[in-house]
Structure formats: structure tokens, C-alpha cells
C-alpha positions, 0 to 999 in steps of 0.5 A, spaced: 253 720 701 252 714 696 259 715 694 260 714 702 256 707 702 259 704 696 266 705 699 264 703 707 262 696 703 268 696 699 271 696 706 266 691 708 267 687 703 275 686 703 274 684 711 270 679 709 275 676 705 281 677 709 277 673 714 276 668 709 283 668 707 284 667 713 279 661 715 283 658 708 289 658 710 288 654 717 285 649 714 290 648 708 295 648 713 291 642 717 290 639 710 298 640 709 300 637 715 295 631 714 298 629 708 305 630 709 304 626 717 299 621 714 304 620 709 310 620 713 306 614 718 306 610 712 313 610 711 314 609 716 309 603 717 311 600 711 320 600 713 317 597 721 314 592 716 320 590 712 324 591 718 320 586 722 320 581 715 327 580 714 329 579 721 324 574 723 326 570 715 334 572 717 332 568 724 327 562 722 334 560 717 338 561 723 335 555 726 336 550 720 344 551 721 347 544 721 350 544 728 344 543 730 344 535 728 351 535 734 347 539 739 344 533 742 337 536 742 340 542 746 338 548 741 341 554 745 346 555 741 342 555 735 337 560 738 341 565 741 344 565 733 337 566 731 335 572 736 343 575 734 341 575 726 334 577 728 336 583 731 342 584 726 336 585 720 332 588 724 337 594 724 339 594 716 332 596 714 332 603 717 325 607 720 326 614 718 332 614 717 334 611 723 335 603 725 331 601 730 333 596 735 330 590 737 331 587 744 333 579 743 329 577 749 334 570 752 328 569 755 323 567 750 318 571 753 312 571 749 311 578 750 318 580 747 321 583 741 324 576 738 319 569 739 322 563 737 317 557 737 314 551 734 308 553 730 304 547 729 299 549 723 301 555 718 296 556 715 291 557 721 292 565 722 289 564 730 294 559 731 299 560 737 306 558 738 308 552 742 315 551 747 313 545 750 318 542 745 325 546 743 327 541 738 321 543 734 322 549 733 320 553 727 318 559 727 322 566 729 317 572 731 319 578 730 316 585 734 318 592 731 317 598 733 317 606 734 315 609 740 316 610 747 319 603 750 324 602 745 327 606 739 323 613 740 316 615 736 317 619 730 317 625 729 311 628 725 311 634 722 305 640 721 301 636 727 305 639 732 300 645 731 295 641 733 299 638 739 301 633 736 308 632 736 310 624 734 307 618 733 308 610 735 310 606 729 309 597 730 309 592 725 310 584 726 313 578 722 312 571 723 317 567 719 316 558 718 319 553 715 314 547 715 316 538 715 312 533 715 315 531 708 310 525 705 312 526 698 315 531 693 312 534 687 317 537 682 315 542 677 319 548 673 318 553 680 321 548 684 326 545 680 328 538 680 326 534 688 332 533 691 331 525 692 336 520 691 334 513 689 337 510 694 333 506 700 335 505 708 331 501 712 327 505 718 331 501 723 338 501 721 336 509 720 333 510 728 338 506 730 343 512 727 340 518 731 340 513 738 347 512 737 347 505 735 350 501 730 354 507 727 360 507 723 362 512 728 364 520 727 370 520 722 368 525 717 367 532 718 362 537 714 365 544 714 358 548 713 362 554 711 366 551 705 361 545 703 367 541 703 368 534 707 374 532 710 377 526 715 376 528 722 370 528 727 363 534 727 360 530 732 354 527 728 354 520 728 355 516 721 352 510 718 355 505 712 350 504 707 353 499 703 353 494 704 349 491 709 346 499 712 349 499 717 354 496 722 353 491 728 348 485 728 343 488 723 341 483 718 342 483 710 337 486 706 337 494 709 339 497 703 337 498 695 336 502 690 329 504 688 325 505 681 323 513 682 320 513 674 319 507 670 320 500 673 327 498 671 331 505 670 338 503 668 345 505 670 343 511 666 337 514 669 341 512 677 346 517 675 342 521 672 337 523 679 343 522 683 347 528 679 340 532 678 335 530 682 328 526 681 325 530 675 317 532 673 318 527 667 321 521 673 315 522 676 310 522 670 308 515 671 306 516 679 301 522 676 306 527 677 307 526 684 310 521 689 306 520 695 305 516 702 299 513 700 292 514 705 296 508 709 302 512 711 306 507 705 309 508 698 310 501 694 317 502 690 320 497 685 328 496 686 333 491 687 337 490 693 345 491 693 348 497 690 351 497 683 360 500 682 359 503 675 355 509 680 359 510 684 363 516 680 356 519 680 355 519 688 362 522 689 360 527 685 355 529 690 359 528 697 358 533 702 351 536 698 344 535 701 340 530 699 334 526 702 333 519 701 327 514 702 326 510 708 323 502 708 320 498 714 320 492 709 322 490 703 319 483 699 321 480 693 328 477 691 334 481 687 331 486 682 323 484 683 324 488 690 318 491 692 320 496 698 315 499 702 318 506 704 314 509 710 318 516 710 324 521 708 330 522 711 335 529 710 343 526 709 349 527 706 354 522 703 361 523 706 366 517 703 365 513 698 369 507 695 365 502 691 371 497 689 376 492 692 374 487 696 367 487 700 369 488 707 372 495 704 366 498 700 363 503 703 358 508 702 358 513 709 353 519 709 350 522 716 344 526 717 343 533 715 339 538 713 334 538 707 331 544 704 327 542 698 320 547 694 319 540 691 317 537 698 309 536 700 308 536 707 303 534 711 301 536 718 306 536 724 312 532 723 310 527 719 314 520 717 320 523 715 327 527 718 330 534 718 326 534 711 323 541 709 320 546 705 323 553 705 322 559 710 317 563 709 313 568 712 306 566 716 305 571 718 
């Protein structure tokens, strides 16, 4: 009889622990499926991310293209550009090994795929986008995502067990490029400003992008090769020497200023015309050049231009390069004081120092600048198609 006991316990027993067993099993089967799904959710969230990253930064860059400054003040070809290598990016950067497509929202509606706006103030995170102004456009958005409006949810492995067959994936991006430019500050991550020693008078400046006053359209910048050539673009032009300008605007609208020391020779001139204005320029500034709490910035210089740089400005035809604008300048010949109240992004296009004077030319026209060495202050500031470059805001 005990031998009978002990074997209906054995018995028993291994009831138990085959129900146990089989207790265990489901929930390593849970923790299995929750691990491989959750970890599948992260790939997934961490590829939208990228994806959104890289097609908002390829979007907000699409807008700084230079036929911008010939589009006379109408951005719908930049901004179909903008949403066209937006979707582009969004597309390389695959979501579980699918590329996910992205709607380019012509509309700019504010619940889109692509938002294309003006963000007033990056580093306000509850700041929204503005419309009001195309002109200012800045900032690209750009929604990812994986579910069922658009690309598909993604397909989960084990929690299909549990009835759960998919999951929906999203992720946003903004990307910004900030203007406002009021002074710059070189140092050895941002590489030299590049700032040339050259001042125009704001008017003679203003009257270039209201059409007045120009040296008409005779270069042409090819944005594809950096190269320029006779012919038209369609952005305006203005002779900066002599006399900064054209038509009835007086003497005294350009010159050269001293960024460093006062005084700088021939050889610092061509030096920062060739490679920008350096950390060492600056150190007798304290390390910056700044607008001042008045919005001016006093610089020493000398009205006129000097032939012996003119190789050196040759040297940089077709390149980005900003210069300061003045509203006033005091002082005769090389005792100038130029009080500059802002920053404008230009191209030089032709330049021929000798000859007879009325042949001198030095001919640039606007253009974009994109400059790390930049600092910006709010909104757009004092100063012109000056920025620092694209990054994400969000």
C-alpha cells in the first residue's frame, strides 16, 4: 500500500511541474515577444527620427539657393524645391527596411507632412512657425511616420499572440538656419569670418535691392560650377569703386576699414581678403566684432581703394563674402572713422583696378552667406542674406 502512495505522489508531482513548465513557457514567451517587439519599436523610432532629421536639414538648405535673390520676392519655386529634396531624404533613410514617403503638402498646411515657415526664436521650444512673411522663411518641418494614413504600421513579431499585430511609428524634425547677424567671432571650430575689409554706405546698399542706382545685370553667377561669366542672372549689380554706386550718389560711399589693428597694411588687406578675418584680427576688439548696444560699430579706415589688391580680389571673384555697411563716415583720407550699422552677403563679379578712372571697376551683387563665425541677435537684425548655418531646432 505505501509503495502505491509514494507512486500516485510521484505522479502528482510531475503534474505539477509539467503545468508549471507550462506556466513558464508562456511567460518566456511574453517576455520574448516583448523584448524582440519593444526592441523592434526603437529601431524603428530611432530610423523615422533619422529620416525626418535628414529631410528636414536637405529642406531648410534647399531654401539658401541663390536663385532666391532673382525671385523677386516670390519663394515658390524655392519652396517646392525645399519640399521636392525633403521627400527625397526622407525616402534614403529606410524604417524597417522600407522608405517611408512623405506627402510634400504644395499647401503648407500646418498639419502636413512638410512645413515650410519662419521661426522667429530657435531657442524658444514653445515657439511656433510663422506665414505671415515668405520672404523669411527659415525653417523646414518635417512629420515621419508609419501607420495607417501613410507607409503602413510595422509589423510586430511575437505580440501577435496577444493580438497585437502592428504598431504605429512617428517622429518629427525641425531644421533652421538663424540671420540676424550683428557681429562675428572667429575661433579654431569656426574657421576664419568670412568678412572682407571692404565698407559700402547703407544707402548706396538699399538703393541695390530697390533697383536704383545699379550697374545693371551684366554677370552671371553659375551656382553649379562657382564660376562667373558675362551674361545676365537676373540679380542686379552695383560698382563699388569708385564712387559705390552709380547715378547721383555723392562721393565718399565706399572704403576700407581697419578689422584688427588700426592702420593695417597692404598685407593684412590682401591677407583677410584671401582668408577672412581671423581670431588674431580680432584680438584687439576682445575677440569679437560687435554692433554696439546702439546698434553702430565705430571702424578706423580710409576712403577710396588701393590697385596694389586687386590681384587679391580677383582672387575671390564668384565666392561668398560679406561686407559692412556704413551710414556715415567723419574724418579725411586715411583718419576715416566709418560708423557701420550692419552686414550684407555679396559676390564680387568683375574687377579691373587700373587704367583711367572712369574704367575702374570693382562690380559685386548680393548673394548668400553662410558663416559659423557669425553671432546673431533676434529677428533679422541690421544685416542682409547673413547666416549661421542650418541646424536642427527641433
Amino acid at each position: 500500500m505505501a509503495a502505491k502512495n509514494t507512486a500516485d505522489r510521484r505522479h502528482q508531482r510531475r503534474g505539477v511541474s509539467f503545468a508549471m513548465v507550462a506556466v513558464s513557457m508562456v511567460v518566456l514567451l511574453g517576455m520574448a515577444s516583448l523584448t524582440v517587439d519593444v526592441g523592434m519599436m526603437y529601431r524603428a523610432r530611432a530610423e523615422a527620427q533619422a529620416s525626418a532629421d535628414a529631410a528636414a536639414l536637405a529642406g531648410a538648405w534647399e531654401l539658401l539657393d541663390q536663385d532666391r535673390l532673382s525671385g523677386g520676392g516670390n519663394m515658390t519655386e524655392e519652396m517646392a524645391a525645399a519640399r521636392a529634396i525633403a521627400a527625397q531624404y526622407a525616402a534614403r533613410n529606410v524604417i524597417v527596411n522600407d522608405s517611408p514617403g512623405v506627402d510634400s503638402n504644395s499647401g503648407n498646411d500646418t498639419s502636413g507632412d512638410i512645413v515650410i515657415g519662419y521661426l522667429h526664436d530657435p531657442n524658444d521650444a514653445s515657439a511656433s512657425l510663422s506665414y505671415s512673411n515668405p520672404d523669411q522663411f527659415n525653417t523646414v518641418a518635417v512629420h515621419v511616420r508609419r501607420d495607417e494614413t501613410r507607409n503602413g504600421p510595422i509589423d510586430l513579431f511575437f505580440a501577435g499572440i496577444f493580438g497585437q499585430l502592428d504598431a504605429d511609428i512617428s517622429a518629427s524634425a525641425w531644421a533652421t538656419f538663424k540671420d540676424g547677424v550683428v557681429g562675428y567671432r572667429p575661433n579654431n571650430q569656426t574657421g576664419n569670418a568670412e568678412l572682407l575689409p571692404l565698407a559700402l554706405h547703407l544707402d548706396a546698399w538699399n538703393n541695390l535691392l530697390a533697383g536704383a542706382f545699379t550697374s545693371g545685370d551684366n554677370y552671371s553667377y553659375d551656382e553649379a560650377s562657382g564660376t562667373v561669366s558675362p551674361g545676365s542672372d537676373g540679380i542686379q549689380e552695383l560698382n563699388l569703386y569708385p564712387g559705390g554706386g552709380a547715378g547721383s550718389l555723392p562721393p565718399g560711399n565706399f572704403g576700407t576699414v581697419d578689422i584688427g589693428p588700426a592702420d593695417n597694411s597692404t598685407a593684412d588687406l590682401s591677407r583677410q581678403i584671401r582668408e577672412g578675418v581671423s581670431a588674431d584680427d580680432l584680438a584687439v576688439f576682445g575677440g569679437e566684432l560687435m554692433l554696439g548696444p546702439d546698434g553702430t560699430l565705430p571702424l578706423t579706415g580710409e576712403t577710396g581703394l588701393s590697385g596694389a589688391i586687386s590681384d587679391d580680389l580677383k582672387s575671390i571673384i564668384g565666392l561668398p563674402k560679406a561686407i559692412p555697411l556704413f551710414n556715415a563716415v567723419t574724418g579725411p583720407g586715411d583718419n576715416s572713422v566709418f560708423t557701420v550699422v550692419g552686414f550684407a552677403g555679396i559676390r564680387i563679379m568683375y574687377v579691373k583696378l587700373t587704367g583711367a578712372m572712369s574704367t575702374k571697376k570693382v562690380v559685386i551683387q548680393p548673394a548668400f552667406v553662410v558663416d559659423d563665425s557669425g553671432v546673431t541677435g533676434e529677428g533679422s537684425g541690421p544685416s542682409h542674406f547673413i547666416y549661421k548655418p542650418v541646424f536642427l531646432s527641433r
